[in-house]
C-alpha positions in Angstrom: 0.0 0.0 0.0 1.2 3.4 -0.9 0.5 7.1 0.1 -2.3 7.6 -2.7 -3.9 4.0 -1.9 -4.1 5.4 1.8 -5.5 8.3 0.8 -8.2 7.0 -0.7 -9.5 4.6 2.2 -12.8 6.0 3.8 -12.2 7.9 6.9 -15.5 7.2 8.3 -15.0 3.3 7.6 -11.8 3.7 9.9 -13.7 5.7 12.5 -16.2 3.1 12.9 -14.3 0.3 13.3 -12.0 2.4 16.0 -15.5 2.3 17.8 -15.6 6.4 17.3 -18.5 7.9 19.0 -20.9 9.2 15.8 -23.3 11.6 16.6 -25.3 12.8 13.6 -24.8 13.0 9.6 -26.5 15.6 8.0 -26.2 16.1 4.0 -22.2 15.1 3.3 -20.9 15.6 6.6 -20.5 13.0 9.8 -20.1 14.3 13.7 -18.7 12.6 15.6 -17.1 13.1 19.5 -13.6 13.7 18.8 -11.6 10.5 19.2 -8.6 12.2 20.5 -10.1 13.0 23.7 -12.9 13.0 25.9 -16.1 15.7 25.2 -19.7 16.2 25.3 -20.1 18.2 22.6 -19.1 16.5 19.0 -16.7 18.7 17.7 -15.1 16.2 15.1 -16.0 16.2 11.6 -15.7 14.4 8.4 -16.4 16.1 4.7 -17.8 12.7 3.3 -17.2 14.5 -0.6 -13.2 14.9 -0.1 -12.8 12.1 2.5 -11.0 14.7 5.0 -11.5 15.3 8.4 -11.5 18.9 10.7 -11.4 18.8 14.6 -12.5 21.9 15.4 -11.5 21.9 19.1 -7.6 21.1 17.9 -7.9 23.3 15.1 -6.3 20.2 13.2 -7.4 17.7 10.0 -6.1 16.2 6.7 -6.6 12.9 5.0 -6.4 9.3 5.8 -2.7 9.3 6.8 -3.1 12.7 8.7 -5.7 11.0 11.0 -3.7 7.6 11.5 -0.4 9.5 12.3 -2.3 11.4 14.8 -4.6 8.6 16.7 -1.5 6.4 17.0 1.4 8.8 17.2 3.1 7.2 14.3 5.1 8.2 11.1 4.2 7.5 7.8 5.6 4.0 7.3 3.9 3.0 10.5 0.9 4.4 9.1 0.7 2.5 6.0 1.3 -0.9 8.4 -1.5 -0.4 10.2 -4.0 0.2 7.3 -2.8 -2.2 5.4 -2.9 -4.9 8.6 -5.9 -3.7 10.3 -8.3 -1.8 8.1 -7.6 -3.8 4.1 -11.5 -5.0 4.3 -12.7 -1.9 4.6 -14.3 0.2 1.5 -12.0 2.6 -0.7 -13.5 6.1 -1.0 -16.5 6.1 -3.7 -18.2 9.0 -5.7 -21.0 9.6 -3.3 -24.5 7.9 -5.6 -27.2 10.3 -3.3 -26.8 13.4 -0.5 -27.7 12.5 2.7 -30.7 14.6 3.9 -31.7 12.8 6.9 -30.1 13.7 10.4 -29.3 10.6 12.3 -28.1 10.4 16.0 -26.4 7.4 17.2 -22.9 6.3 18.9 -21.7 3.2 16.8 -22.8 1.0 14.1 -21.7 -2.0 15.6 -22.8 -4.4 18.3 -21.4 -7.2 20.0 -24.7 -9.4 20.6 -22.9 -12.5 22.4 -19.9 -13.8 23.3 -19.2 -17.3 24.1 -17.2 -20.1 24.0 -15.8 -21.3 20.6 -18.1 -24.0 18.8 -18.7 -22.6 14.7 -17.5 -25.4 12.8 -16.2 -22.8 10.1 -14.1 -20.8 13.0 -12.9 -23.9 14.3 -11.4 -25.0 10.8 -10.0 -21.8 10.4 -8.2 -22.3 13.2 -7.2 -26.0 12.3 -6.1 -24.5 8.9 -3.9 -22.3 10.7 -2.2 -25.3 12.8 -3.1 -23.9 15.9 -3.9 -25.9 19.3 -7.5 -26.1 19.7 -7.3 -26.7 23.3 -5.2 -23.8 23.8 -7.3 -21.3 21.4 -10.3 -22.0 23.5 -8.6 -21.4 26.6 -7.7 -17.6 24.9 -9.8 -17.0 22.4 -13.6 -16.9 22.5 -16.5 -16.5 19.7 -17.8 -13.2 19.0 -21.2 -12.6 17.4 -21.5 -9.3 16.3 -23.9 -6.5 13.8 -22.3 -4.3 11.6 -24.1 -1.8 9.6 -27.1 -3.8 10.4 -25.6 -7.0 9.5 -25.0 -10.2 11.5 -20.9 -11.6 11.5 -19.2 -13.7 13.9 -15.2 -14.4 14.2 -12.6 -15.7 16.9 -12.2 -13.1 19.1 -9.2 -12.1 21.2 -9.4 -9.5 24.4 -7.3 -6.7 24.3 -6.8 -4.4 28.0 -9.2 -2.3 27.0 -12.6 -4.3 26.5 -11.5 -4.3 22.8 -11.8 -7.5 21.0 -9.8 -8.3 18.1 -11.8 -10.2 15.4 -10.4 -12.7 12.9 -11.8 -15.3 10.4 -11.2 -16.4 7.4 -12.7 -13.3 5.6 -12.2 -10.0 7.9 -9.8 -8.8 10.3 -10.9 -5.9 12.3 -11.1 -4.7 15.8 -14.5 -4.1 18.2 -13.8 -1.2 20.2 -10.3 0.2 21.6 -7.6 -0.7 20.0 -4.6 -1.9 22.7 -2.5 -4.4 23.7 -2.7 -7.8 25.9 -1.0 -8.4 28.9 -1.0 -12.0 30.1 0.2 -12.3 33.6 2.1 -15.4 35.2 4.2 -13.9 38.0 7.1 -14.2 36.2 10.3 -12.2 36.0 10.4 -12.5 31.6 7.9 -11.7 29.6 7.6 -12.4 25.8 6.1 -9.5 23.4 4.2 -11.2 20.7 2.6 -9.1 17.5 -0.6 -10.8 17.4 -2.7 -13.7 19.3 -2.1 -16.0 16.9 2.0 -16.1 17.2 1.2 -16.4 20.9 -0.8 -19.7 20.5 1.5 -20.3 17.8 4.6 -20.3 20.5 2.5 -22.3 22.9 1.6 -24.6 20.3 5.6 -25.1 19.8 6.6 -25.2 23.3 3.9 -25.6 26.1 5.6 -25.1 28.8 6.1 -22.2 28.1 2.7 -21.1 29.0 2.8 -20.8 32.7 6.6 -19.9 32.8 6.6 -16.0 31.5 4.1 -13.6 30.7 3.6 -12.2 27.8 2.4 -9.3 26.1 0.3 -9.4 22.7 0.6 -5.9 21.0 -2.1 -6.6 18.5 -0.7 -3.7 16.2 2.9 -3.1 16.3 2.1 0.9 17.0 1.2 -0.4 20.1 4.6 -1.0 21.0 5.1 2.9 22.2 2.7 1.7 25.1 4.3 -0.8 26.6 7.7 1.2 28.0 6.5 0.5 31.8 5.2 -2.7 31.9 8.7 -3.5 30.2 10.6 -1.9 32.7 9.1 -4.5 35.5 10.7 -7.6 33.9 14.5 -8.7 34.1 14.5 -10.6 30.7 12.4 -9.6 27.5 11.9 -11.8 24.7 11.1 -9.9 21.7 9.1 -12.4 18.7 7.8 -10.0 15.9 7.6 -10.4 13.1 10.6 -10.9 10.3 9.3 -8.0 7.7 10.9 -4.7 7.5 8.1 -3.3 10.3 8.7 -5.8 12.9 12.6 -5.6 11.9 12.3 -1.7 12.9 9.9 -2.2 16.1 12.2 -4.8 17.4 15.0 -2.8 17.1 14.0 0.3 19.1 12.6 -2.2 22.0 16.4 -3.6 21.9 17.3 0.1 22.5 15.0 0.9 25.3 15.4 -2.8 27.2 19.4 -1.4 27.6 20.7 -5.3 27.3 17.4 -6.9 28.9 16.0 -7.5 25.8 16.7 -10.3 23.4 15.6 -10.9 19.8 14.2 -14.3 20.1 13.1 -14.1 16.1 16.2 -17.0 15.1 13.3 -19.6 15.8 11.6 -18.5 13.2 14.3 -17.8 10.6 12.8 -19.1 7.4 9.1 -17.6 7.7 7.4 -14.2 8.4 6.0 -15.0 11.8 5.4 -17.9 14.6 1.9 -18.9 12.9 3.7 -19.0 9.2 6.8 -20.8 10.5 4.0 -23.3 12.3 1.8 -23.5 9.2 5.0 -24.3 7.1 7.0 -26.8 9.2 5.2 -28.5 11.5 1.7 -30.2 12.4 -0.1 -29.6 15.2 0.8 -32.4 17.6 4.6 -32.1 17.1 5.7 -29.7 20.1 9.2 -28.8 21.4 10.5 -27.6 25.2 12.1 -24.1 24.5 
């Protein structure tokens, strides 16, 4: 994905699926409360015609990457990661067909409806597909039923620290409410920083016994990573598994820096593939485990 690709994403798809607070739309425009802090008053705006946004009580907007640089106090290749990672289903920008006319007032167009224990044959074998330990996904993951824009979905879902859920299946990758990382506590003095959930069942799924050993922290979006500086400081030993692309390579780096030697790039078990769940998918079934 590119700059002009980016541009060209719909800002209020992105707002909705960051669980933005939408308050009325009225002929081209949106309202929303502004996402970057708390208010009363909606103050936050989106010009549906030219896909930009204006937050009046910053006195700030811009485009796509404008906004994304700004939620997640990220630079422009960071940027680009995250809507390529987390928002590709959504809808590129389209020539509007009618003008709104009707005002509308309303917080979100989504709604969890249940969540429960995983069961859907089709989320299960997307999870097999994946080589992933059914035992353990159901002992971290959970089904999500959900409504979207007035439609039913359901997907695995993942917790974040925030009430957020990640959502995955085999068809949509998106996130139900805050965006934010996972902490899983053991009482341990290392800790293991993960990109997503499934490179942590991925690990488990490779070594058991590592699950009650260490903690470990799931960043669910690598921007995430500039959140995570005091939980980091707690631990005596870091063990940093990101992914191998150019991203992960940066991320990884910069933790390296701030750890000051307690940090170690743990990425040399994955060598020959992108990530835990790739290296799992690639090399080795589900039943064959090793001790770390």
């Amino acid at each position: 994905m590119n700059c002009e690709t980016a541009k060209n994403i719909k800002l209020s798809s992105i707002l909705d699926q960051i669980g933005a607070c939408k308050i009325r739309t009225f002929n081209h425009e949106i309202w929303y409360l502004s996402p970057f802090r708390k208010e009363q008053t909606a103050s936050f705006k989106i010009d549906l015609r030219k896909n930009l946004f204006y937050d009046f009580g910053e006195g700030f907007g811009g485009n796509v990457l404008d906004f994304v640089m700004r939620y997640y106090k990220c630079d422009i290749p960071n940027a680009l990661k995250i809507l390529r990672e987390d928002f590709h289903s959504f809808s590129f920008q389209q020539q509007p067909t009618a003008v709104l006319n009707e005002q509308v007032n309303y917080k979100k167009n989504y709604e969890i409806t249940n969540v429960q224990t995983l069961s859907n044959p089709n989320l299960i074998n997307y999870l097999k597909e994946r080589k992933l330990n059914l035992e353990l996904c159901k002992r971290y993951l959970c089904e999500v039923h959900y409504q979207l824009n007035g439609k039913n979905y359901f997907g695995v879902g993942f917790k974040n620290d925030q009430n957020g859920f990640e959502i995955r299946n085999k068809y949509i990758k998106l996130c139900l409410g805050k965006k934010w990382f996972t902490h899983i506590k053991n009482e341990s003095e290392s800790a293991v920083i993960l990109e997503s959930w499934s490179d942590f069942i991925a690990l488990l799924t490779l070594y058991p016994k590592m699950e009650k050993e260490y903690d470990f922290i799931i960043l669910n979006s690598l921007v995430l990573s500039s959140k995570i500086d005091p939980i980091m400081q707690k631990y005596e030993r870091v063990f940093l598994t990101l992914d191998s692309d150019e991203a992960g390579t940066k991320v990884t780096q910069k933790l390296l820096e701030k750890g000051n030697g307690k940090c170690t790039d743990f990425r040399k078990i994955y060598s020959n593939a992108k990530d835990l769940n790739e290296f799992l998918i690639r090399t080795l079934p589900v039943k064959n485990t090793r001790r770390l």
